[in-house]
C-alpha positions in Angstrom: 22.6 -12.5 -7.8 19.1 -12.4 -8.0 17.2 -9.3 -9.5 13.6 -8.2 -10.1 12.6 -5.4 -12.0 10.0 -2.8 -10.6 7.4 -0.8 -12.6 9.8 2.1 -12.9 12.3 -0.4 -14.1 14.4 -0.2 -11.5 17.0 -3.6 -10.6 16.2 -4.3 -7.2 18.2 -6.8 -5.5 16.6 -9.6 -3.4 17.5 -13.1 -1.9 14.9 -16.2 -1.1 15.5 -19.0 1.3 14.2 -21.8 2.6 11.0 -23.8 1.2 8.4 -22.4 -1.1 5.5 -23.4 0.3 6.7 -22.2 3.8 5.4 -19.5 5.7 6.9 -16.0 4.3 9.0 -13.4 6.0 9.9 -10.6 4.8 13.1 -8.8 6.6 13.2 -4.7 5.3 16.2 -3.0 6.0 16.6 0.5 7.5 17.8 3.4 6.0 21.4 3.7 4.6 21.8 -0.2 5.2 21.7 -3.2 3.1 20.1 -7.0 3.1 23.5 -8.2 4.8 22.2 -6.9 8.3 19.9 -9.4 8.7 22.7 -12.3 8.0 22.2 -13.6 11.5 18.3 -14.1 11.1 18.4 -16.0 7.6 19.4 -19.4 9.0 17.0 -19.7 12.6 14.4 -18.5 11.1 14.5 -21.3 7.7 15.5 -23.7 10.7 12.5 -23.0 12.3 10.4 -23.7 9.0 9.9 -20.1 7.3 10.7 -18.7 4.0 12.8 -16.0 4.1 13.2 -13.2 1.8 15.8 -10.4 2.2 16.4 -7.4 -0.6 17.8 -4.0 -0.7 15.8 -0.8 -1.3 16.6 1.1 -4.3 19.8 3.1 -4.0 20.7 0.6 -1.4 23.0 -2.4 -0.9 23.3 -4.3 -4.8 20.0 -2.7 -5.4 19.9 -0.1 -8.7 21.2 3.4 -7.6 18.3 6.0 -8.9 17.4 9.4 -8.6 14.2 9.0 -8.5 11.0 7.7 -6.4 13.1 7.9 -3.4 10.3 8.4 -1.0 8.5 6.1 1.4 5.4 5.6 -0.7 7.7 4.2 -3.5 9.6 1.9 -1.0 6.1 0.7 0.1 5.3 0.1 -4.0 8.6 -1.6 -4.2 7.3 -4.1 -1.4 4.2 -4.6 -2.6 6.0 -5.9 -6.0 8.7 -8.5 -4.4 5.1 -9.6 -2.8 3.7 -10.1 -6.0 6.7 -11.2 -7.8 7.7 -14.1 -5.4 3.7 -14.8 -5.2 3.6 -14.8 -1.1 0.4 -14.8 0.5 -0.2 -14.4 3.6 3.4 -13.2 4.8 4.7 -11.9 8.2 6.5 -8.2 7.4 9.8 -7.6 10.1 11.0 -4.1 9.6 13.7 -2.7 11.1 14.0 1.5 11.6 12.8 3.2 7.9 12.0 -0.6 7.6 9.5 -0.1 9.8 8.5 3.3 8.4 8.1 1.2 4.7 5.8 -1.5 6.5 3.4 1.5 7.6 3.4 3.2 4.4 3.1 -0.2 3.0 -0.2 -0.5 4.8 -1.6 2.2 4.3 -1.6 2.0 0.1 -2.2 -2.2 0.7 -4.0 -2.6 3.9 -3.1 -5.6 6.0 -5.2 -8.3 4.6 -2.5 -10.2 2.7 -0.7 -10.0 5.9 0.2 -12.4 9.2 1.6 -10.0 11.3 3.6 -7.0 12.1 7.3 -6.8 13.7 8.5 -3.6 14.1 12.3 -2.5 15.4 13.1 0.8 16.9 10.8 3.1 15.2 8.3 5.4 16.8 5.6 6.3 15.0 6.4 9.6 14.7 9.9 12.0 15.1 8.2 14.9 16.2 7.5 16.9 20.1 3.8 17.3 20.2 1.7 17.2 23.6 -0.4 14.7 22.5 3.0 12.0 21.8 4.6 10.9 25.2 3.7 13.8 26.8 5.6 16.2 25.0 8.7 14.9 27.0 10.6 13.5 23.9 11.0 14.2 20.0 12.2 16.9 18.2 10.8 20.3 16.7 11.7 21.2 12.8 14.8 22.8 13.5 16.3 19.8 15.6 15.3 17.3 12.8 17.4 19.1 10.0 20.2 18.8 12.9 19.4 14.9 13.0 19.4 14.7 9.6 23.2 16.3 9.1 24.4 14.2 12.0 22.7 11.2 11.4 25.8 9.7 9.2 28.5 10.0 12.0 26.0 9.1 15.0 26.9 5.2 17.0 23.9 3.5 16.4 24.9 0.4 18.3 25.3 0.3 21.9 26.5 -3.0 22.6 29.8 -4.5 21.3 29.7 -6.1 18.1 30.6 -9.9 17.7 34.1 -10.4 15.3 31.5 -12.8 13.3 29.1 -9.3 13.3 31.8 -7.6 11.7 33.3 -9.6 9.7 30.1 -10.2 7.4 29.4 -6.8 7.6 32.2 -5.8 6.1 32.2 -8.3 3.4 28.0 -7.7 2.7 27.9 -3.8 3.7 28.0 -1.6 0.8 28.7 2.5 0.5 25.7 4.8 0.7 25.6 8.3 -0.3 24.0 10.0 2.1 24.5 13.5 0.5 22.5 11.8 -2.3 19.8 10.4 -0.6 19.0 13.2 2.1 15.4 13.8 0.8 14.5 10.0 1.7 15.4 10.1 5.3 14.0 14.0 4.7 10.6 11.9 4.0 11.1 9.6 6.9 10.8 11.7 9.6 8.2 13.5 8.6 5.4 11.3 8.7 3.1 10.1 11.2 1.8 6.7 11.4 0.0 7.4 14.4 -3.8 6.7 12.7 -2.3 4.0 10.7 -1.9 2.1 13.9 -5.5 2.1 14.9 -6.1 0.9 11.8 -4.2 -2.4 12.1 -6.1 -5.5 12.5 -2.5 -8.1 12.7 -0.6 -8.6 15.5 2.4 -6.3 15.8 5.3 -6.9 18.0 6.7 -3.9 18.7 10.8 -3.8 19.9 13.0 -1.1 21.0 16.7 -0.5 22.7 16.9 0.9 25.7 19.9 2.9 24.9 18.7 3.8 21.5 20.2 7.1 20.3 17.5 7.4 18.1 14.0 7.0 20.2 13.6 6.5 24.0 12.7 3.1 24.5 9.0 4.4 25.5 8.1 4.9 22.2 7.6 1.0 21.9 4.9 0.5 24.6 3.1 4.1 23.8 2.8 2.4 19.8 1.4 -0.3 21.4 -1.6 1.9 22.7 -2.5 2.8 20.0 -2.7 -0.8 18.5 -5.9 -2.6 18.9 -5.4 -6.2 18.5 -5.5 -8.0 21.5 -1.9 -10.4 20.7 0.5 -7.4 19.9 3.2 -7.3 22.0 6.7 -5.1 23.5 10.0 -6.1 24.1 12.4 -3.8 25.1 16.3 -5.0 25.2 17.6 -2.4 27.8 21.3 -2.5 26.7 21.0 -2.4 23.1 21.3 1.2 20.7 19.3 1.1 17.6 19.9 -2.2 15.6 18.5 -4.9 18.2 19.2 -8.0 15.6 22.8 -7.3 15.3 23.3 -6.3 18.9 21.5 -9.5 20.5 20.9 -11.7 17.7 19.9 -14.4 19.5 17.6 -13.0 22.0 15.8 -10.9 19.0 15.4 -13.8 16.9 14.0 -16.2 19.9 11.9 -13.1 20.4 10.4 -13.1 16.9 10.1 -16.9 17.0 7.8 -17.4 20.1 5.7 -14.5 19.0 5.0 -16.0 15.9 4.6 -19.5 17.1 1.8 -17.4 19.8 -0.3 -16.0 17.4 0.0 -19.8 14.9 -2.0 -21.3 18.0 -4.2 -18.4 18.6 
């Protein structure tokens, strides 16, 4: 099992695959998760002639479990070092939820100029009700965030039906988290807002979201999107799928990735 070391010496678990001098993508995991999620993307995407590197954050999956630097500006730092490590250039970042939430930090401390593009996966750019956010018709004040935050290790987050072959590697890959633990990280989470960070983007960013998400209404995609000026960013909205649209349609959300990248390769 593969390991690099970060600058605060923490172990942080990672797997590469495909062909070295292949175009990079990097697949970030959200919170409370591990690499194992993205077991259905690994082989289309090499297929299709990408590198692929997966890796837990720290205190996730085989990753080191610390006490420390659990914050999303350290996740981002931790990114920013399997980058350098593995010597990509160049790479496309996929993010899924607090994956997502890393890429944006990520850019913010980096910028985007070592990167292709952006694909983001059910994650608004902000938790919070303001007027000035979808009308004020969705998020939640202070007090219904700490609520979130207590329920959010008993809440569904799938909404369609898991395949047997789903399950079965998640339960061999999957590993415990302790959410007690690692409260103050998703603490962090939701309190940002990467609202300005998206006007600062100059990559294409696809932008997904489920339709049945019990974490963001699916508007949250397209509204992003607004505030993202590059003319080749895109939505897709999978109306029957909860929170983790790679799991729940595999197939459509890697075809989905796939075309948008080969899109922006001829632009």
């Amino acid at each position: 099992m593969p390991f690099f070391i970060t600058n605060d010496s923490v172990k942080i678990n990672y797997h590469d695959y495909g062909e070295k001098e292949k175009p990079a993508l990097v697949l970030i995991g959200g919170y409370s998760s591990s690499e194992v999620t993205w077991f259905a993307q690994v082989t289309p995407f090499t297929a299709a002639g990408y590198r692929v590197i997966t890796y837990d954050h720290r205190s996730h999956g085989d990753s080191q479990r610390v006490d420390f630097g659990m914050s999303l500006q350290r996740l981002a730092m931790d990114l920013h070092e399997l980058i350098e490590y593995l010597s990509l250039k160049k790479v496309t970042l996929i993010g899924h939820s607090m994956g997502a939430a890393t890429i944006m930090a990520y850019e913010e401390l980096f910028t985007t100029n070592d990167l292709t593009a952006v694909i983001t996966e059910d994650q608004a750019p902000t938790f919070m009700k303001s007027e000035d956010w979808l009308n004020g018709a969705y998020g939640r004040t202070l007090p219904e965030l700490e609520t979130f935050i207590d329920t959010f290790p008993k809440t569904t987050l799938t909404r369609q039906k898991l395949s047997g072959e789903v399950k079965r590697a998640l339960g061999r890959g999957m590993r415990p988290f302790d959410f007690k633990r690692y409260r103050g990280l998703l603490q962090n989470v939701i309190l940002q807002d990467w609202r300005a960070q998206l006007g600062q983007e100059n990559v294409p960013h696809l932008f997904f979201a489920g339709g049945k998400s019990p974490i963001f209404p699916s508007a949250h995609a397209q509204a992003a999107r607004n505030l993202q000026p590059h003319p080749l960013s895109e939505v897709q909205v999978f109306d029957e799928c909860g929170h983790i649209l790679h799991l729940e349609e595999s197939d459509r959300f890697n075809q989905c990735v796939l075309s948008f990248l080969e899109k922006i390769k001829k632009d």
